[in-house]
C-alpha positions in Angstrom: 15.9 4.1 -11.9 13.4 6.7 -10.8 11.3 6.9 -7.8 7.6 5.3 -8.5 4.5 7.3 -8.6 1.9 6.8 -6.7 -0.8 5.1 -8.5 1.7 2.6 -8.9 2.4 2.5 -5.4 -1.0 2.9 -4.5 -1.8 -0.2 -6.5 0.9 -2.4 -5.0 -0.6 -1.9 -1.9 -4.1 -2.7 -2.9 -5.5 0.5 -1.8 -9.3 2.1 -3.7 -7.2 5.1 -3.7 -5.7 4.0 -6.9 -6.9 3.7 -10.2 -6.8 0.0 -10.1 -8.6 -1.8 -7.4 -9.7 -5.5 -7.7 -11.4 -6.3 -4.2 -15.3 -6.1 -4.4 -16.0 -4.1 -1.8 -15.4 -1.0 -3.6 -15.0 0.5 -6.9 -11.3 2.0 -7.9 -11.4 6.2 -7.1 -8.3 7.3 -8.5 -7.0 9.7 -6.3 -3.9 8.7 -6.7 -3.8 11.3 -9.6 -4.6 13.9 -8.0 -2.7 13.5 -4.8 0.1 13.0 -7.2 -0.6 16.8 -9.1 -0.3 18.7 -5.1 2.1 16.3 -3.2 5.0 15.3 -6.0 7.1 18.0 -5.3 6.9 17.0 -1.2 8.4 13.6 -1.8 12.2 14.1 -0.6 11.0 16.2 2.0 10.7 15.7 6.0 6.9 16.4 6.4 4.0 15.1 8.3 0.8 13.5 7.4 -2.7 12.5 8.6 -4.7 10.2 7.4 -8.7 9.7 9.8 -9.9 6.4 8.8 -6.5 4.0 8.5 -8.7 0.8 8.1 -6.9 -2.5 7.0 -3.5 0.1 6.8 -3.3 0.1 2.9 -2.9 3.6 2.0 -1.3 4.5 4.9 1.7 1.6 3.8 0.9 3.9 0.3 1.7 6.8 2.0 5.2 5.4 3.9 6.4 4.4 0.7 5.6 7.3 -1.5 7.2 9.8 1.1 10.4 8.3 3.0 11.4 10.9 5.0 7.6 11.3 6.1 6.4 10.6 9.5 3.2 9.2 9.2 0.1 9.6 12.0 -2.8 7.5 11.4 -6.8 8.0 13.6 -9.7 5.7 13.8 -12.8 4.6 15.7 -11.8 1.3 14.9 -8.8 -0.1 16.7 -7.0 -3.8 17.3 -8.0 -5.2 14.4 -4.9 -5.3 12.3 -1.2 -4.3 13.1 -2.0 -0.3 11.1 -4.8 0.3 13.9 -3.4 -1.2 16.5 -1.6 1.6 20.0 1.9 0.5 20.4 1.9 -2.0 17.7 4.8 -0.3 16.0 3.7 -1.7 12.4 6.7 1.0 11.0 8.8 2.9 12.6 7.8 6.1 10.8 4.1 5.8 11.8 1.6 6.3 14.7 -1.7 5.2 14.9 -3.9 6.6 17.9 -7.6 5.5 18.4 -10.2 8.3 18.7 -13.6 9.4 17.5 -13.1 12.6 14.6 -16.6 13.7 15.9 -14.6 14.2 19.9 -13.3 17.8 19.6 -11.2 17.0 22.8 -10.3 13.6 21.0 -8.5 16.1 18.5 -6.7 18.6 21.3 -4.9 15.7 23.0 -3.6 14.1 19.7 -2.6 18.1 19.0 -1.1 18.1 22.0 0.8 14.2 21.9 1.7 14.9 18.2 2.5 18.5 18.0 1.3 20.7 15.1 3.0 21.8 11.3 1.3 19.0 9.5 2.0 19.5 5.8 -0.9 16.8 4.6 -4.3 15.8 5.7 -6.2 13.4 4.4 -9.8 13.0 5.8 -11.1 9.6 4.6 -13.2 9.2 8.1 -16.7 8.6 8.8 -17.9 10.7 5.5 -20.9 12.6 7.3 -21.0 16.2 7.7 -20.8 16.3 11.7 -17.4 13.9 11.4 -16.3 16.0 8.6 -16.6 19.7 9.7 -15.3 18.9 13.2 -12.1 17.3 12.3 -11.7 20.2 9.8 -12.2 22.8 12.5 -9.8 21.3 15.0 -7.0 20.7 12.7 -7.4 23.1 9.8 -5.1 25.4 12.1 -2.4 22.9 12.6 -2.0 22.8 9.1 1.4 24.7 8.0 1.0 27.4 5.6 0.9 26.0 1.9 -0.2 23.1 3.3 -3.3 20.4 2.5 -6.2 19.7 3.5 -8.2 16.8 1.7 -11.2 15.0 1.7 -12.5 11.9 0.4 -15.6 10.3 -0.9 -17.6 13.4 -1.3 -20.8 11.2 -2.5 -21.0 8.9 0.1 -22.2 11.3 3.3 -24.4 10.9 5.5 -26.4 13.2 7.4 -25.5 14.7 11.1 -28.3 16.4 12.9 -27.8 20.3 13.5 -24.8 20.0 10.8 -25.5 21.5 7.3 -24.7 19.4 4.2 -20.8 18.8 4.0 -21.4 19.5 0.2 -23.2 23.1 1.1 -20.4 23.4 3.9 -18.0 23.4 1.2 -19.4 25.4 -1.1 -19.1 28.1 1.7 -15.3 27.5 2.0 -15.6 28.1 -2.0 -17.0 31.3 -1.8 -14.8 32.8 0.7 -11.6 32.2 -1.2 -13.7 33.4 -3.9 -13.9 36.9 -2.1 -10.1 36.5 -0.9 -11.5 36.1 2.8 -9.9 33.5 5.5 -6.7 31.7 4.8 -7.4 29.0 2.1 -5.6 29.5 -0.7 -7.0 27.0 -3.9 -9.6 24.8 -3.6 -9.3 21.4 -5.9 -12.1 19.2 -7.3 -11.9 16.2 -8.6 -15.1 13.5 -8.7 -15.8 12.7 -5.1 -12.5 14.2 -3.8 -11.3 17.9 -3.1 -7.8 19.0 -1.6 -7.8 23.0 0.0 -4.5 24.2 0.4 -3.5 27.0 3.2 -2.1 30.4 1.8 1.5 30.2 2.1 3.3 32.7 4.2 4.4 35.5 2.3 7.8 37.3 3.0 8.0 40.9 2.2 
């Protein structure tokens, strides 16, 4: 029998994620599609993933079961409230979960520091405001390893930070500099409220 993808894993778990979501408090995004398209051909591999906003643990139990061999590091505001956001809890023992604030750019450099670098997946699904979005992004956009991603989630949903431009307008800037071949982001991917930047991958001569 063949490994199961990960909509259908995604919907076992009961995660909006999926394309199939029967809670009330949200609608079904299907990202599960897309994630699948970028991260199928990681599934037998030993990489590391982030996920900022772990709340009740669904898609991070998605995201244990869809990868194996993954070690799996979870960050929220919110902590204690179930065993997926709780310090020390040991809910699985391929996954840490460490309380923080993605706007807290020191926040960031200790959990660098704790957790080490090379992440092969982030996943951004956080506060959804442009300040929360654009920090996190700068602080760990370098830890990601080359070919790498980089995603974020619920694109329609921000909200405003003071001094911080639009996270849409923010993005359309990373846009146009892969457009011009400038920085080290390699493809940018849209789909509805959802985009996934991978890093250039080193290149051997």
């Amino acid at each position: 029998m063949g490994m199961r993808d990960l909509d259908t894993i995604g919907r076992l778990y009961e995660t909006d994620k999926a394309t199939v979501f029967t809670r009330t408090y949200a609608k079904p995004k299907a990202y599960t599609l897309h994630y699948a398209r970028c991260f199928d051909p990681l599934r037998d591999d030993c990489i590391k993933l982030l996920e900022i906003g772990v709340g009740g643990g669904e898609s991070v139990q998605m995201w244990l079961d869809y990868l194996p061999y993954a070690a799996v590091f979870g960050v929220d505001l919110v902590e204690k409230t179930n065993p997926w956001n709780t310090p020390g809890r040991g809910a699985h023992s391929r996954y840490t979960f460490l309380q923080g604030d993605q706007t807290d750019k020191t926040m960031w450099a200790c959990f660098l520091a704790d957790c080490g670098k090379d992440f092969d997946i982030i996943i951004d699904d956080g506060s959804h405001e442009p300040k929360g979005i654009i920090t996190a992004f700068e602080c760990l956009w370098p830890a990601v390893k080359p070919g790498g991603y980089y995603a974020i989630e619920d694109l329609g949903c921000g909200f405003t930070s003071p001094g911080y431009p639009s996270h849409l307008d923010w993005l359309r800037v990373q846009m146009e500099a892969v457009n011009q071949g400038l920085g080290d982001i390699d493809s940018v991917y849209f789909a509805r409220e959802l985009v996934i930047l991978r890093k250039k991958p080193c290149i051997t001569t």
